[in-house]
C-alpha positions as CSV (number, residue, x, y, z in Angstrom):
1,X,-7.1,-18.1,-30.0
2,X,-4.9,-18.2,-27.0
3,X,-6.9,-18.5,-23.5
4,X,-5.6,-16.0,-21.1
5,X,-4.8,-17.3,-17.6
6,X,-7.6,-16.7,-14.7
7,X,-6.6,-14.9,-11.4
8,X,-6.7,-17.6,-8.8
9,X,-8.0,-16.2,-5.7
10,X,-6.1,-16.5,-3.0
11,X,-7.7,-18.5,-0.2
12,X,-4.9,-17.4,2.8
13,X,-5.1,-13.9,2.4
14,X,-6.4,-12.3,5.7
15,X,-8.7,-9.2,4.8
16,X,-9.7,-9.0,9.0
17,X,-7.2,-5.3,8.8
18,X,-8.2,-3.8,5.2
19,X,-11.0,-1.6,5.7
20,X,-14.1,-1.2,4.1
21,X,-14.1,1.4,1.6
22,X,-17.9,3.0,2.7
23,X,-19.2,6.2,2.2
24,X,-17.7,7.2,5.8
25,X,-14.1,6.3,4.5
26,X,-14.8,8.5,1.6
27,X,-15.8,11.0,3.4
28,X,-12.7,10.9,5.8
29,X,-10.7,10.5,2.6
30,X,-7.7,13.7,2.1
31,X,-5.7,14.1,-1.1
32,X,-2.4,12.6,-1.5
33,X,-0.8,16.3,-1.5
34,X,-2.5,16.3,1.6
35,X,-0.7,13.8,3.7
36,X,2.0,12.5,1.9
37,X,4.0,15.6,3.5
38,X,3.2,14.4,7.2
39,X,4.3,10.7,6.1
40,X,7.4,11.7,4.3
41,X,8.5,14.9,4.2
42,X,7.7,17.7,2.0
43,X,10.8,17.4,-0.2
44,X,10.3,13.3,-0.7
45,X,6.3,14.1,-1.1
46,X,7.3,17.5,-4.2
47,X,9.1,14.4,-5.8
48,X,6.9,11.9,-5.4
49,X,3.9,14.3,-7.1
50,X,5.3,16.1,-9.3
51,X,4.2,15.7,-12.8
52,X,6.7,15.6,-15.7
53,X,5.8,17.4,-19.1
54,X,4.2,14.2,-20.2
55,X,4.3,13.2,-24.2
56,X,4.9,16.0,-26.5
57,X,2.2,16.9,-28.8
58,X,1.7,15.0,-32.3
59,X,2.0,16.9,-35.3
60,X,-0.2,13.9,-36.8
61,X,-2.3,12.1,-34.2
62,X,-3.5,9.2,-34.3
63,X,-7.4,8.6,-34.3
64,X,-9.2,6.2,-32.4
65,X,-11.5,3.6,-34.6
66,X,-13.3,0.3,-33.7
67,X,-13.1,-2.2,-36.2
68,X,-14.0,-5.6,-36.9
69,X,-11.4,-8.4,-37.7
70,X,-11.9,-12.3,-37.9
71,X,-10.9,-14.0,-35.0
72,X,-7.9,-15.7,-36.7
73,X,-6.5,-12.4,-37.9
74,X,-6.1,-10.9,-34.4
75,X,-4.6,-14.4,-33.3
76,X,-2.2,-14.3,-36.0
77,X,-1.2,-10.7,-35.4
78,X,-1.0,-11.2,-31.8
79,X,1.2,-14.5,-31.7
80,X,3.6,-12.1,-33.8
81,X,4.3,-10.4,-29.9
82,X,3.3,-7.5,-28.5
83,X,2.0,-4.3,-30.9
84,X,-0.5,-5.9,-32.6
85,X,-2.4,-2.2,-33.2
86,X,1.1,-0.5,-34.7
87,X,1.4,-4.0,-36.9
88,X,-2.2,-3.2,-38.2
89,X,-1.1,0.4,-38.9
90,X,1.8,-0.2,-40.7
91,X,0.3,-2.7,-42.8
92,X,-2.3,-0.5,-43.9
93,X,0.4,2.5,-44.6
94,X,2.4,0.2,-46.6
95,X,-0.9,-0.6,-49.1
96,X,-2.1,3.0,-49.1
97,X,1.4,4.1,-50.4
98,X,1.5,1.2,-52.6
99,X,-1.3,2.6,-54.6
């Protein structure tokens, strides 16, 4: 199985200006609708947060499942690119309308 690569921290970053994110910086906390208006405009901010109509409903939705595979299955079906999970569905349509 392929090893994924580890995030190297990075040892020059200066963290002296980030702030720490307490329950007083919570608390002092405003929405983005808020303040995004005051920073850039309120025609810039409407564009920024507005919310398209998203994915249109499935007349057939898909259903979540947790299943267990051996390891070199997943490998395989992963070294095959990206879409493992549609690769696993489409091989088990093309059995079940085999039969």
């Amino acid at each position: 199985m392929k090893k994924k690569p580890s995030r190297i921290p990075q040892k020059d970053w200066d963290d002296v200006d980030i702030p720490e994110l307490n329950k007083d910086w919570f608390t002092r906390a405003r929405p983005a609708q808020e303040i995004l208006p005051e920073i850039l405009g309120q025609k810039n901010a409407d564009i920024l947060l507005h919310r398209g109509p998203g994915r249109p409903p499935m007349d057939r939705p898909k259903e979540r499942v947790t299943i267990r595979l051996d390891a070199d299955i997943v490998e395989w079906l992963k070294d095959q690119g990206p879409g493992y999970q549609t690769r696993i569905n489409s091989l088990l349509r093309n059995i079940m309308e085999r039969r």
